[in-house]
Backbone as CSV, one residue per row, in Angstrom:
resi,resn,N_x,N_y,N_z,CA_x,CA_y,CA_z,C_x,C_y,C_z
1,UNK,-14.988,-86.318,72.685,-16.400,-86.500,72.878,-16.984,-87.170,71.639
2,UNK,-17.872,-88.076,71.788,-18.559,-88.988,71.048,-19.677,-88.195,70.079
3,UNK,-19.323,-87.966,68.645,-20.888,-87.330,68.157,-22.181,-87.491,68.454
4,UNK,-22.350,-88.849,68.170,-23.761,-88.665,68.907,-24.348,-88.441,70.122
5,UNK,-22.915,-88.754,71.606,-23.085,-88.181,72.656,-23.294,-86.705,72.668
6,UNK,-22.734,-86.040,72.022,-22.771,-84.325,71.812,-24.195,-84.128,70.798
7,UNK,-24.756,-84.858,70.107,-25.810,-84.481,69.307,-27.023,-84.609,70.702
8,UNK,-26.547,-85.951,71.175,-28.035,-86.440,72.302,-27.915,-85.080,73.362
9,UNK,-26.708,-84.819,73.580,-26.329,-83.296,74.840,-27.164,-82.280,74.471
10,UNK,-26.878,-81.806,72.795,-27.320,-80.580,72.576,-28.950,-80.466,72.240
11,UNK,-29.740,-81.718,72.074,-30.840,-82.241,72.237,-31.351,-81.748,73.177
12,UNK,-30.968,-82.547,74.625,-31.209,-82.668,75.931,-31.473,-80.699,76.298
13,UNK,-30.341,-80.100,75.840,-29.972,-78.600,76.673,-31.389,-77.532,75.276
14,UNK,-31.022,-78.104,74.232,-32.431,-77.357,73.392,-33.406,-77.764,73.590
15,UNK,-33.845,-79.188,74.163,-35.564,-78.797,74.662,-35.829,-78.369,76.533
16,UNK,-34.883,-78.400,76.734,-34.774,-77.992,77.967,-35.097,-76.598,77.936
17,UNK,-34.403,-75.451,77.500,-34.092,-74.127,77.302,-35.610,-73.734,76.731
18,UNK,-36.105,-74.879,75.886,-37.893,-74.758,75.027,-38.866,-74.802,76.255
19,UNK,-38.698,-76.014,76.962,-39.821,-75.740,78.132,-39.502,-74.600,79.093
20,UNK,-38.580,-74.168,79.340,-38.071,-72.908,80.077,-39.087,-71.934,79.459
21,UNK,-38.886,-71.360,78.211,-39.573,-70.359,77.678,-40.689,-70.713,77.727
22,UNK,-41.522,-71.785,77.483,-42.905,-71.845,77.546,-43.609,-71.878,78.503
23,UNK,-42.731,-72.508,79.917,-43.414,-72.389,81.274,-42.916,-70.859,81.786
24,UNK,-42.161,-69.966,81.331,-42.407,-68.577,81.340,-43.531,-67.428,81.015
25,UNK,-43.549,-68.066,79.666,-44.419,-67.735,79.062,-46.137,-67.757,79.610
26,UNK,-46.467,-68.977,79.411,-47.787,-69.650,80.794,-47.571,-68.559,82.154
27,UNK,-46.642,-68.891,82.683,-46.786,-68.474,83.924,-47.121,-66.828,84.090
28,UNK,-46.565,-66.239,83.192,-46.656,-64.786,82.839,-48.162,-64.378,82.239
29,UNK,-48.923,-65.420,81.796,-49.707,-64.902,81.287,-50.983,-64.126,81.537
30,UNK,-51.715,-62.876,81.311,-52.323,-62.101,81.759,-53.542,-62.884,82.703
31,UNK,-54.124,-62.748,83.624,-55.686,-63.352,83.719,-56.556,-62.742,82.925
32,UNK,-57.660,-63.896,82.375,-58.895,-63.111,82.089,-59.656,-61.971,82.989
33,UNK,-59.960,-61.293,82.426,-61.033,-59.571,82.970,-62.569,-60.290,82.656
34,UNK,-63.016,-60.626,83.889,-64.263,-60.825,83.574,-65.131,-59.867,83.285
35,UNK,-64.307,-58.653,84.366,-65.505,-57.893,84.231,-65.728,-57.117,82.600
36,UNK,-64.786,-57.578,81.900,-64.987,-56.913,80.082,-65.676,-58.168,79.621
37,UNK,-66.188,-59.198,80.215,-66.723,-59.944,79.562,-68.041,-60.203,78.773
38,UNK,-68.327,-60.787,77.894,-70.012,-60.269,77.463,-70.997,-61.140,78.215
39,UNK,-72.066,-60.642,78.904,-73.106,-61.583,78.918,-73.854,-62.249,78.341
40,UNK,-73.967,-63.531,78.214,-74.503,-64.373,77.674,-76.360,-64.297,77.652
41,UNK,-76.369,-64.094,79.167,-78.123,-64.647,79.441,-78.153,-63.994,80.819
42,UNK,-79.406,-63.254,80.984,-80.087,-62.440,82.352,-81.330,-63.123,82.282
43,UNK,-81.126,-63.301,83.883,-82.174,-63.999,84.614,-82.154,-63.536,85.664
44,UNK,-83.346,-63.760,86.176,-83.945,-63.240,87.504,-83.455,-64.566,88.556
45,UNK,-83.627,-64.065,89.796,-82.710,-65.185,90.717,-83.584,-66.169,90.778
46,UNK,-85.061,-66.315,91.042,-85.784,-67.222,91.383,-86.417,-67.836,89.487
47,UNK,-86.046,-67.633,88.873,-86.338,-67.840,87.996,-85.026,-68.861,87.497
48,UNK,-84.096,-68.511,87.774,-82.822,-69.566,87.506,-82.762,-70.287,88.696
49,UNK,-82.990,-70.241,89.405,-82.923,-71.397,90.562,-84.172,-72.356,90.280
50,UNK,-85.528,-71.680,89.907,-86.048,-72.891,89.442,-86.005,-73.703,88.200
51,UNK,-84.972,-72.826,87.189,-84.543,-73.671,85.893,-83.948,-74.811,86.457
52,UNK,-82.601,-74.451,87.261,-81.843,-75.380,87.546,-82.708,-76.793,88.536
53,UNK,-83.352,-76.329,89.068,-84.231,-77.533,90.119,-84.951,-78.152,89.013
54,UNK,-85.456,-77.509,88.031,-86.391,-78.400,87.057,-85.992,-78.771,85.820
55,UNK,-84.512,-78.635,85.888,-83.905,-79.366,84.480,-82.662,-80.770,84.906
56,UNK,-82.416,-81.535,84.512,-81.471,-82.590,84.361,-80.002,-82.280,84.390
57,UNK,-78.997,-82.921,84.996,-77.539,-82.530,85.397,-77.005,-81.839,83.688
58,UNK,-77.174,-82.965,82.895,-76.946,-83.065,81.828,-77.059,-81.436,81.099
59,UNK,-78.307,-80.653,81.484,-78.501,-79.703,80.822,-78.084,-78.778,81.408
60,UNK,-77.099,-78.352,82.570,-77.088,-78.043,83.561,-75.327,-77.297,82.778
61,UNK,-74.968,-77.924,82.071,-73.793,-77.737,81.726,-73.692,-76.715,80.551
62,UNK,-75.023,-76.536,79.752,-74.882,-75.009,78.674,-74.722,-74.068,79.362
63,UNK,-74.818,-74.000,80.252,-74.767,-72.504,81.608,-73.624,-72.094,81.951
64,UNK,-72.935,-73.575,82.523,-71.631,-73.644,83.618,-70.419,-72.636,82.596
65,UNK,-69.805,-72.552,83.373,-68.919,-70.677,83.110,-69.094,-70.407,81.769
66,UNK,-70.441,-69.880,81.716,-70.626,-68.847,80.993,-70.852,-67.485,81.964
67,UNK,-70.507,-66.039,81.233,-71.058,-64.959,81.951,-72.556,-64.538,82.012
68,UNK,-72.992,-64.636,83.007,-74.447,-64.327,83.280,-74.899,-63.126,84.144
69,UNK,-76.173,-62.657,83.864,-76.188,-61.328,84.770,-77.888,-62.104,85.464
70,UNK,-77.928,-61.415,86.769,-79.293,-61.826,87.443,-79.512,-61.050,88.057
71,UNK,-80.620,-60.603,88.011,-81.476,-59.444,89.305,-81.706,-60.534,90.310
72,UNK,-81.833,-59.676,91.258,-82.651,-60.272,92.669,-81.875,-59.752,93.826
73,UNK,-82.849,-59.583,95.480,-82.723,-58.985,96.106,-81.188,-59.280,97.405
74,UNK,-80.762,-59.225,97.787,-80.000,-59.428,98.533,-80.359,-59.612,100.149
75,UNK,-80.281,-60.960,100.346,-80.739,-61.378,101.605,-79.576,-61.529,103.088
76,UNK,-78.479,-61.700,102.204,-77.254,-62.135,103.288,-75.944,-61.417,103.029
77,UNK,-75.133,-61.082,103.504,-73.947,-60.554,102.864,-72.721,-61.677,103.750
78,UNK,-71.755,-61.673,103.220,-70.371,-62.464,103.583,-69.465,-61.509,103.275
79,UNK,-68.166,-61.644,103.627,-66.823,-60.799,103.433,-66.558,-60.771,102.058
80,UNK,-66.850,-61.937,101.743,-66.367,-62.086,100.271,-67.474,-62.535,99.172
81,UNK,-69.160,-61.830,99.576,-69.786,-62.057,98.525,-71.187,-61.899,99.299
82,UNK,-72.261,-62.629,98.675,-73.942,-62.252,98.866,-74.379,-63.553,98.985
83,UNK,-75.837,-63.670,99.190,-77.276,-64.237,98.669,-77.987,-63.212,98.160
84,UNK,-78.399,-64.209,97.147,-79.708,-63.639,96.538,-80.815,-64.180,96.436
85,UNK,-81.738,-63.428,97.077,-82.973,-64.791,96.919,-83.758,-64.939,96.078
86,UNK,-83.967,-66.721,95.988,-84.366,-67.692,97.218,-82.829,-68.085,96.458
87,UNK,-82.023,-68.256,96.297,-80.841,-69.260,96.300,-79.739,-69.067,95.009
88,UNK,-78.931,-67.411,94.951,-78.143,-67.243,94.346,-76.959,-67.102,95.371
89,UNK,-75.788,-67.739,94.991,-74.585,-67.646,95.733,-73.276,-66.451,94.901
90,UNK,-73.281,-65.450,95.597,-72.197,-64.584,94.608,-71.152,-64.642,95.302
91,UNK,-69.648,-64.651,94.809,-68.757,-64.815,95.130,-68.182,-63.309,94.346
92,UNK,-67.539,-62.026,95.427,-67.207,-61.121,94.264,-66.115,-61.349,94.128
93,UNK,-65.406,-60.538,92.638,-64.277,-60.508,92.207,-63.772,-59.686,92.982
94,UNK,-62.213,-60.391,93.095,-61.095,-59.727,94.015,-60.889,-57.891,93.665
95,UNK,-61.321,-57.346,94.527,-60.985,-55.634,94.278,-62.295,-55.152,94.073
96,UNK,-63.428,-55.657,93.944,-64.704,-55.338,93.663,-66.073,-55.626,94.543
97,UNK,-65.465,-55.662,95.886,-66.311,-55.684,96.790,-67.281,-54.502,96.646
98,UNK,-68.684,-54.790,96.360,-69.385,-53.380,96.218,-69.895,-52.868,97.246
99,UNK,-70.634,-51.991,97.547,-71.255,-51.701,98.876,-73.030,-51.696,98.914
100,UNK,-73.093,-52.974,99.016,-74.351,-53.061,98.853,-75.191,-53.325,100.049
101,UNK,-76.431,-53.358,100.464,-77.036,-53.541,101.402,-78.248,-54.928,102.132
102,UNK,-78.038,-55.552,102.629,-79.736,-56.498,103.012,-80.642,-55.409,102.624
103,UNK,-81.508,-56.799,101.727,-82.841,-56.485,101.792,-82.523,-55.185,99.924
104,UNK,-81.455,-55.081,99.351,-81.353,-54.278,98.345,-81.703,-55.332,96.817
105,UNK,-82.311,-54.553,96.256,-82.255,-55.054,94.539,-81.061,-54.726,94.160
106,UNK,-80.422,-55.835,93.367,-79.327,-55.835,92.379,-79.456,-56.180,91.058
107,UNK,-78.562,-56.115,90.131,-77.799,-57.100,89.164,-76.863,-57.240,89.434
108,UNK,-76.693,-58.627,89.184,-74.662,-59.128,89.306,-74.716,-59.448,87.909
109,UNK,-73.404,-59.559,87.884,-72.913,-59.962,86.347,-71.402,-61.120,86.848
110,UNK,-71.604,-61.801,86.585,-70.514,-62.860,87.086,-70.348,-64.588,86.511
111,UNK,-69.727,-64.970,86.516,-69.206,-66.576,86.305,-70.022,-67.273,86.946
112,UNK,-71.275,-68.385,85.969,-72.065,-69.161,86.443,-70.917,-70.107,86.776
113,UNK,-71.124,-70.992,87.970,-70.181,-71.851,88.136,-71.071,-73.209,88.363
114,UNK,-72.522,-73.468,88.489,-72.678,-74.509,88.630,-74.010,-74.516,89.792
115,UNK,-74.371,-75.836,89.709,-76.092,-75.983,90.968,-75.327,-76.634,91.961
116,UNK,-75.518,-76.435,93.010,-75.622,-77.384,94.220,-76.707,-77.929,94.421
117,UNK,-77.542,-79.522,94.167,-78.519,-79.727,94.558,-78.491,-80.007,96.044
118,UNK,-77.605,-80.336,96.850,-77.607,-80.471,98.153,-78.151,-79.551,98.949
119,UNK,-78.215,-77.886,98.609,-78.328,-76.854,99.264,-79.450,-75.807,98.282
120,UNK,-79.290,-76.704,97.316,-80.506,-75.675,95.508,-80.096,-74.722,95.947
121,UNK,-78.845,-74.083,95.681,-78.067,-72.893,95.484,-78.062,-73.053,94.062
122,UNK,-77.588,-71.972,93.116,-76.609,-71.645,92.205,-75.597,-70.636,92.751
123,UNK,-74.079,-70.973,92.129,-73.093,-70.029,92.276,-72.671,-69.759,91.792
124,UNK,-72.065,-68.209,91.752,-71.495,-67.579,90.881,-69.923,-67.286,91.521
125,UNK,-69.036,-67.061,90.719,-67.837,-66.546,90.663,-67.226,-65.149,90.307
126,UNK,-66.136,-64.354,90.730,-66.328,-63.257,89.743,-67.271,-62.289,89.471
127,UNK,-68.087,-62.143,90.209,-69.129,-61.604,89.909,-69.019,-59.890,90.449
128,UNK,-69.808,-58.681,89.717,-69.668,-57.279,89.958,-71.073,-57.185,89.958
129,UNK,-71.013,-56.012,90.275,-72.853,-55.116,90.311,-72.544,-54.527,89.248
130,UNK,-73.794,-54.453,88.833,-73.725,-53.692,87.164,-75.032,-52.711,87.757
131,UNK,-74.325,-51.665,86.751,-75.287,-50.335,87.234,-76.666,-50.611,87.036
């Protein structure tokens, strides 16, 4: 066998064996716990829905996934989340479906994810009831 063929081999098989461990590694790695996360900023639902309608895309982005908490009442329920009105979208976190009711006051605490101007929603991700 040729040295430098055996140097280029043992090359080839040591970074090989390197991305092995690191895409182990990644793949293993814990998810974030939102719900230990800190809140940033509480707002009321109609009060952030009209931030977002009366500010620019541009500014729209100090918000986007940060953790946020918002009061407001609950108008709709889905399998997998709420409205809040006039136009919060909650999406809950997996295992944390709460039992909440139409027509109830909340706080959520959850992952701003962004405005829909098509629909002047905001949505959230991740999101829990906080006592």
């Amino acid at each position: 066998m040729n040295l430098t063929f055996r140097n280029a081999l043992l090359l080839i098989l040591a970074s090989s064996l390197l991305a092995a461990v690191v895409a182990y590694v990644q793949y293993n790695k814990p998810h974030k716990d939102y719900g230990q996360a800190a809140v940033e900023a509480h707002w009321k639902a109609d009060e952030l829905v009209q931030w977002y309608g009366a500010h620019d895309a541009s500014e729209h982005a100090m918000w986007q996934d940060k953790m946020v908490a918002v009061a407001g009442t609950v108008t709709a329920l889905t399998a997998t989340g709420a409205l809040l009105s006039p136009g919060v979208v909650v999406s809950w976190d997996s295992g944390a479906m709460p039992d909440v009711q139409v027509g109830s006051a909340v706080i959520v605490q959850g992952r701003l994810l962004g405005f829909d101007d098509l629909l002047g929603e905001v949505r959230f991700a991740h999101a829990q009831l906080r006592p």
